[in-house]
C-alpha positions in Angstrom: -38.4 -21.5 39.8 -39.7 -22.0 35.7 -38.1 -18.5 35.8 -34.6 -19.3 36.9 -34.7 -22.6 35.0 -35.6 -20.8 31.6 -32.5 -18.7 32.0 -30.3 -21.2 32.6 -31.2 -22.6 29.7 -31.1 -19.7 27.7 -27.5 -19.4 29.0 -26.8 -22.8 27.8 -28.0 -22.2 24.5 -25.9 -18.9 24.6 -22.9 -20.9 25.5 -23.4 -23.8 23.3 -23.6 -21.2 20.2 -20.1 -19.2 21.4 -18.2 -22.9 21.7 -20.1 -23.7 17.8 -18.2 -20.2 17.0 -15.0 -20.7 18.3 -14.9 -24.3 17.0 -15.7 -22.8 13.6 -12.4 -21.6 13.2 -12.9 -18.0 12.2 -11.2 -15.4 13.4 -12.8 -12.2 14.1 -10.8 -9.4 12.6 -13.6 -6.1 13.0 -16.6 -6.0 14.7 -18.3 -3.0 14.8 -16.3 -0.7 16.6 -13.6 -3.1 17.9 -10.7 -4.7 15.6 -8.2 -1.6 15.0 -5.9 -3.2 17.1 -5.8 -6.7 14.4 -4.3 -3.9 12.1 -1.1 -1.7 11.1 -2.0 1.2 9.3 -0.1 1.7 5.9 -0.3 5.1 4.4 -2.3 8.3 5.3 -5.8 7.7 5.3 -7.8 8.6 8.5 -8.8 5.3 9.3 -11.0 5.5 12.8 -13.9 4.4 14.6 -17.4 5.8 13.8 -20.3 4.6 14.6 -20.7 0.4 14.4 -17.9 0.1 11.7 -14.4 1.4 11.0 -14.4 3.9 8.1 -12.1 6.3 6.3 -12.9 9.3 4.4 -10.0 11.1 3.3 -6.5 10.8 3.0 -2.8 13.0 2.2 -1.3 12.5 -1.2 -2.9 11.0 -4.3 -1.7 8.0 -4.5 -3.8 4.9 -3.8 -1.6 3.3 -1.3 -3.2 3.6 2.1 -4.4 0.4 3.9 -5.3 -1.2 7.9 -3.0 -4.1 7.0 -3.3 -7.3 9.1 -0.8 -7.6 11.8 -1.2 -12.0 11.0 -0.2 -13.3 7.4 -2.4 -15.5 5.7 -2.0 -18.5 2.8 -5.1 -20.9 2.1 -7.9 -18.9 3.6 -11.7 -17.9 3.5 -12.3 -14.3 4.4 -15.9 -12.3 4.2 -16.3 -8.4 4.7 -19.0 -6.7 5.4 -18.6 -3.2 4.0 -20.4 0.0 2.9 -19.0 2.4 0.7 -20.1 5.5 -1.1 -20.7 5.5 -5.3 -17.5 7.0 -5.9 -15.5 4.9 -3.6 -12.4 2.8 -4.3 -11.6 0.0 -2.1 -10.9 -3.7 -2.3 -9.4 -6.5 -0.5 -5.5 -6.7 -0.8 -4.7 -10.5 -0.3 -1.7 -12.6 0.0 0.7 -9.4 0.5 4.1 -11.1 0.9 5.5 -7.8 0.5 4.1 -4.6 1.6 6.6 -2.1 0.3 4.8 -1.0 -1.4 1.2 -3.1 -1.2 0.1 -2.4 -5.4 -2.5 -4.7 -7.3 0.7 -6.4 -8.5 2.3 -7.4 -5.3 -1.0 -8.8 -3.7 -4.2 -9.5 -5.4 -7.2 -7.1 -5.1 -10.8 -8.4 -4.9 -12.0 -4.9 -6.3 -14.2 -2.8 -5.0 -14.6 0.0 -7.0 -17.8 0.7 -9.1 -17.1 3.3 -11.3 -13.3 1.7 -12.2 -12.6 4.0 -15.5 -11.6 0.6 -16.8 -14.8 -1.9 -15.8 -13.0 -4.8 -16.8 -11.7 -5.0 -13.2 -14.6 -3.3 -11.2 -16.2 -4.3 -8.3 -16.3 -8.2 -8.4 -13.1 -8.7 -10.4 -9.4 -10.2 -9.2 -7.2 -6.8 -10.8 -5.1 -8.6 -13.4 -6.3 -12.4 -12.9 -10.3 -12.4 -13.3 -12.8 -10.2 -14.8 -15.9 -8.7 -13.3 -19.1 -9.8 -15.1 -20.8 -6.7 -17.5 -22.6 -4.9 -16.4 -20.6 -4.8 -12.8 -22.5 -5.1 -9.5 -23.1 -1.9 -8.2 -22.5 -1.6 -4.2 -22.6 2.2 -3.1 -25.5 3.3 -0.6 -25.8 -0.2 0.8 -24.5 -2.8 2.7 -22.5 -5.6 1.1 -20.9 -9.2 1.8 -17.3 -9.4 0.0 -16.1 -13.7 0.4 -13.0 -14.8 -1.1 -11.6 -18.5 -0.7 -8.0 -18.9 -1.6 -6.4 -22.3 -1.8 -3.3 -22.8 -3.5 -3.3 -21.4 -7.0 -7.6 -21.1 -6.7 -9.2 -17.7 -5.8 -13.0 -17.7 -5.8 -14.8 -13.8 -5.1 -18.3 -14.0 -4.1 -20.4 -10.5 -3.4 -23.4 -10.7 -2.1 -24.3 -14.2 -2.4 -23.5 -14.1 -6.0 -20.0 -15.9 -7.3 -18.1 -12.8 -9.7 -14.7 -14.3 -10.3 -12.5 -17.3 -10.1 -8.9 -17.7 -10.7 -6.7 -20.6 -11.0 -3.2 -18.7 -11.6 -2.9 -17.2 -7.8 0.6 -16.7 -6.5 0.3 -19.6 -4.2 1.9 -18.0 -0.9 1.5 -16.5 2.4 1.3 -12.7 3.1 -0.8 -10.1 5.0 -4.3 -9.3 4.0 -5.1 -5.2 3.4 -8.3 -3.2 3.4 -7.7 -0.3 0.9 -8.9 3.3 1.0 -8.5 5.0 -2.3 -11.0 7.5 -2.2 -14.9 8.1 -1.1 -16.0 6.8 2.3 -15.5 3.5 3.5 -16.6 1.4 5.6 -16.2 -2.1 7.3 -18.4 -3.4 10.0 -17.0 -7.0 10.1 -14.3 -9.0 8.7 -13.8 -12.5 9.5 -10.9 -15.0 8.3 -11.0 -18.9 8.3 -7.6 -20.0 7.4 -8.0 -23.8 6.0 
């Protein structure tokens, strides 16, 4: 009997915690293995399952233009990734992509990822064009990392790793689809959640 009542209440808890969730208002865009299907793929980079995350690792052309777009646009959100790429890796997250012919750092904004950026400027940390990454840049290959950004109206804030790295107050102030980039190295993302406020 103490059994039986012990797992209902562990059920409750269980329960209790997935309504706290849902009330939350985040969205679950990847987790794990399971997300593809949030996503259009834009450009030629292999983009798959592997593993507990979805990763790319090589793609056709040269060009820097290959992205798992969001099939739902976005204005005034809050979005965290949780990502892994290698040293020489360029990513980033695209973000209000009101258009996506082509997605560039100038028709969205990028929160960089991208450590060894010939340009540092606008490494890993930075908003490409709006905000600068602090010197020296944070360094994320080889590990796990947590990518937040909070856009509301002109106001972009990019937080990595607990640790705030740029802020903006001159963000185009409109709607548009959010992209994960693949530009070169490997790449992975594990989970992506958005909050749209």
């Amino acid at each position: 009997m103490r059994s039986i009542s012990l797992g209902l209440a562990a059920a409750a808890i269980l329960l209790t915690g997935c309504a706290s969730m849902q009330s939350s208002g985040w969205q679950t865009l990847i987790d794990g293995a399971r997300g593809m299907d949030n996503f259009t793929t834009v450009g030629s980079a292999n983009w798959r399952v592997e593993g507990d995350a979805i990763m790319a690792d090589k793609r056709a052309g040269t060009d820097g233009l290959h992205f798992l777009a969001t099939k739902n646009t976005y204005k005034d959100f809050h979005i965290r990734a949780e990502f892994w790429v290698s040293d020489d890796a360029n990513s980033g997250l695209y973000l209000r992509c009101s258009d996506v012919r082509p997605m560039t750092d100038r028709t969205c904004h990028e929160a960089n990822i991208f450590d060894k950026r010939p340009d540092p400027s606008y490494a890993t940390g930075a908003i490409v064009w709006l905000a600068k990454a602090p010197q020296p840049g944070p360094k994320t290959g080889g590990q796990w990392n947590v990518m937040e950004v909070v856009a509301k109206g002109t106001s972009m804030i990019v937080t990595l790793n607990g640790v705030q790295t740029a802020q903006s107050n001159e963000a185009r102030d409109v709607g548009g689809v959010i992209g994960l980039q693949y530009a070169g190295g490997v790449v992975k993302f594990r989970k992506v959640q958005v909050k749209p406020l």
